[in-house]
C-alpha positions as a printed NumPy array, in Angstrom:
array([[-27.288, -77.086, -44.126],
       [-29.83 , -78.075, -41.196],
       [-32.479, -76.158, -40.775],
       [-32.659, -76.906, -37.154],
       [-31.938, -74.557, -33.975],
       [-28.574, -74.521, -32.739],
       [-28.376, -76.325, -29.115],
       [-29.032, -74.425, -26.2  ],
       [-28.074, -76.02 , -23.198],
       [-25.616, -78.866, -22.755],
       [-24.242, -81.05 , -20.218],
       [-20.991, -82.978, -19.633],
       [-20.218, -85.838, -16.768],
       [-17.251, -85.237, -15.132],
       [-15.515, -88.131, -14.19 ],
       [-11.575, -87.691, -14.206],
       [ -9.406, -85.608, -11.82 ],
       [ -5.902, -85.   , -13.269],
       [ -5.112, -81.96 , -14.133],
       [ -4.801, -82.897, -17.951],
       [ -8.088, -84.482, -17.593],
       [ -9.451, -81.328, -15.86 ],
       [ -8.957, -78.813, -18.644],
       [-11.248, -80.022, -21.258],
       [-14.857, -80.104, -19.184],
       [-13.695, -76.937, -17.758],
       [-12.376, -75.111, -21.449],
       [-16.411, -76.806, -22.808],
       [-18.346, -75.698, -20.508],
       [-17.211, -72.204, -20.026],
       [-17.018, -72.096, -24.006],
       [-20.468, -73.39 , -24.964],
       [-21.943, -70.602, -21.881],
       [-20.273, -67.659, -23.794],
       [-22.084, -68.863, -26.464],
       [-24.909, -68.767, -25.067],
       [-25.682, -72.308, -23.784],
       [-27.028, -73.273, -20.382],
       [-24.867, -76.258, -19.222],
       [-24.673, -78.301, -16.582],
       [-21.834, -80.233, -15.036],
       [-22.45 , -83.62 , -13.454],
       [-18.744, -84.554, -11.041],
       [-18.743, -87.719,  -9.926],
       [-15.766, -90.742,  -9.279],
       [-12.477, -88.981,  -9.36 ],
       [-14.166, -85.761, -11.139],
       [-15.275, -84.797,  -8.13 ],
       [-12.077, -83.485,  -6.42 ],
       [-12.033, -80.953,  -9.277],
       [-14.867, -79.501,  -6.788],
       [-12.733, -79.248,  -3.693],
       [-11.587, -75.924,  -1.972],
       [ -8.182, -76.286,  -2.742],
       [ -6.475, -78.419,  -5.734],
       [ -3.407, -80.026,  -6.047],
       [ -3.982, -81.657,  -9.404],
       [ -1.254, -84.152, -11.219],
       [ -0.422, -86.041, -13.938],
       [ -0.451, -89.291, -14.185],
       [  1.699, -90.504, -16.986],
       [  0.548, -94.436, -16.764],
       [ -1.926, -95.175, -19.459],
       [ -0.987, -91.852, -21.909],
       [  0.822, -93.   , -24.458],
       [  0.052, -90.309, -26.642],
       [  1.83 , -88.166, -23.526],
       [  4.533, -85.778, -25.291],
       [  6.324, -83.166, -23.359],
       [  7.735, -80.06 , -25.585],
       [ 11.597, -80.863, -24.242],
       [ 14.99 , -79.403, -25.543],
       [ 13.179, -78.281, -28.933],
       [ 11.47 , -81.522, -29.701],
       [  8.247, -84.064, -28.313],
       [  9.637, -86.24 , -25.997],
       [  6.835, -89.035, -25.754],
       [  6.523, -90.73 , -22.243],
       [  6.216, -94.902, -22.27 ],
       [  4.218, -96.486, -19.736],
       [  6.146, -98.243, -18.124],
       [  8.041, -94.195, -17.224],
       [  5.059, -94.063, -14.228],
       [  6.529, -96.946, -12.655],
       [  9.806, -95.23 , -11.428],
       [  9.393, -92.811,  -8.34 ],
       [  8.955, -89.15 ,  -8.63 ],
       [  8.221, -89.147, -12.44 ],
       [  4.372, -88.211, -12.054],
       [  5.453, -85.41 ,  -9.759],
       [  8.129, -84.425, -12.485],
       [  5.584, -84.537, -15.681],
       [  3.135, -82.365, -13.506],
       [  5.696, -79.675, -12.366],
       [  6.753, -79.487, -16.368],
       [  3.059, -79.624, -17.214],
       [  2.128, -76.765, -14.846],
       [  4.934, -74.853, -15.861],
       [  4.245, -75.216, -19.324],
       [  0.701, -73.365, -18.821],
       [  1.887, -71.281, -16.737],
       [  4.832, -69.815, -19.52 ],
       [  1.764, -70.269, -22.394],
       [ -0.323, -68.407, -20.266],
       [ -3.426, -70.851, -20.244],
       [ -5.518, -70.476, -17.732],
       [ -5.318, -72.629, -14.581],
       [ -7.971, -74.735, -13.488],
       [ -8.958, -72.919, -10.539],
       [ -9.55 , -69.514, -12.864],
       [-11.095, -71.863, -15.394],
       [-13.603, -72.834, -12.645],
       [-14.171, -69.991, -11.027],
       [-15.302, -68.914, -14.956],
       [-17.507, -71.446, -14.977],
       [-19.095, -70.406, -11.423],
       [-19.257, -66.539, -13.058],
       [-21.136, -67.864, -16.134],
       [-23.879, -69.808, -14.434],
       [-22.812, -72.95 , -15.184],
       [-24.79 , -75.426, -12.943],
       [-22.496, -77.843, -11.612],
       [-23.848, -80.961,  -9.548],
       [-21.444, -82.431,  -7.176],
       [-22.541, -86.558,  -7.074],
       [-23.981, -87.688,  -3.571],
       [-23.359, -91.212,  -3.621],
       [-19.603, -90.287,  -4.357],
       [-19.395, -87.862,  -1.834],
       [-21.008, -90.486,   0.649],
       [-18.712, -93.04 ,  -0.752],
       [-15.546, -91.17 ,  -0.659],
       [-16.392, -89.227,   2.653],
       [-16.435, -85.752,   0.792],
       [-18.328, -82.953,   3.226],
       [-20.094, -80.257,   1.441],
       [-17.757, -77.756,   3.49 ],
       [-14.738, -79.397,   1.512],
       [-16.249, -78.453,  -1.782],
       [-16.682, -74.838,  -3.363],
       [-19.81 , -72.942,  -2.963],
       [-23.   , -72.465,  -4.998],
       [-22.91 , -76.415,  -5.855],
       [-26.246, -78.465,  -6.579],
       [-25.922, -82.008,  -4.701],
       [-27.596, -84.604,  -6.205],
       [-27.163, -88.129,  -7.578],
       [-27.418, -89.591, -10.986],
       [-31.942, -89.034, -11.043],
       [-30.754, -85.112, -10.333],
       [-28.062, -85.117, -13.8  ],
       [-30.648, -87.072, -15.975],
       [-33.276, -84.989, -15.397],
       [-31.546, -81.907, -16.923],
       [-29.536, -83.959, -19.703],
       [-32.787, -85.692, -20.74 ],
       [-33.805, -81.888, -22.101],
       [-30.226, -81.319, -23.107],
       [-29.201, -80.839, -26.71 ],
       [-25.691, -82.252, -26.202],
       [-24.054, -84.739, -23.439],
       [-21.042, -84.954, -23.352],
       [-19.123, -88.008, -21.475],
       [-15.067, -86.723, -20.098]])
């Protein structure tokens, strides 16, 4: 047993916008805050459309092998080479969102809007907004804008960092 403090504040970089790759930043961070923690969310690169107004998130089946879809009573594992035929993204992500919808998981836009009600700072990443021509008006309110010197000057004083 350590007889150090538990951590109190954490921060993850955000960096992926699928909708698989959406859920565990969002599931973290609003975790570690009931517990106590102050964290801070750093979205930059593609983890910054998780931050627009309104989401249309998808799968994308090409580079997930470990992608298995509860089918006809068994784990029906999708091949790469699957994303290379029309339509089948679209498909895994209406079976995906169907599938948390009948488990009753939480979307991501509740999951977010958690995160908003717990206080969890999130940072939406300047030089990706400038470089993917994002307008603060696209984005949610009650954001912090600020580059990579903004996100290292919290997680320098962070306990954990967390890199999704």
């Amino acid at each position: 047993m350590s007889s150090r403090e538990p951590a109190r504040n954490m921060s993850i970089i955000v960096t992926k916008g699928t909708l698989d790759w959406a859920y565990p930043p969002f599931i973290l961070a609003t975790t570690a805050a009931a517990m106590g923690l102050d964290v801070t969310m750093f979205f930059t690169f593609y983890g910054l459309g998780l931050l627009k107004k309104d989401l249309d998130l998808q799968i994308s089946t090409l580079g997930n092998p470990a992608m298995a879809m509860p089918m006809m009573g068994m784990h029906v594992v999708m091949p790469n080479i699957i994303s290379a035929i029309p339509g089948v993204d679209a498909m895994a992500s209406s079976m995906m969102k169907s599938l948390i919808k009948k488990k009753g998981v939480a979307s991501i836009e509740e999951l977010r809007q958690a995160a908003v009600e717990s206080d969890v700072n999130m940072i939406a990443c300047q030089m990706t907004m400038d470089l993917f021509e994002f307008k603060k008006e696209d984005l949610i309110d009650g954001l912090t804008i600020g580059g990579a010197a903004t996100y290292i000057e919290t997680a320098t004083k962070c306990d954990i960092n967390l890199y999704i």
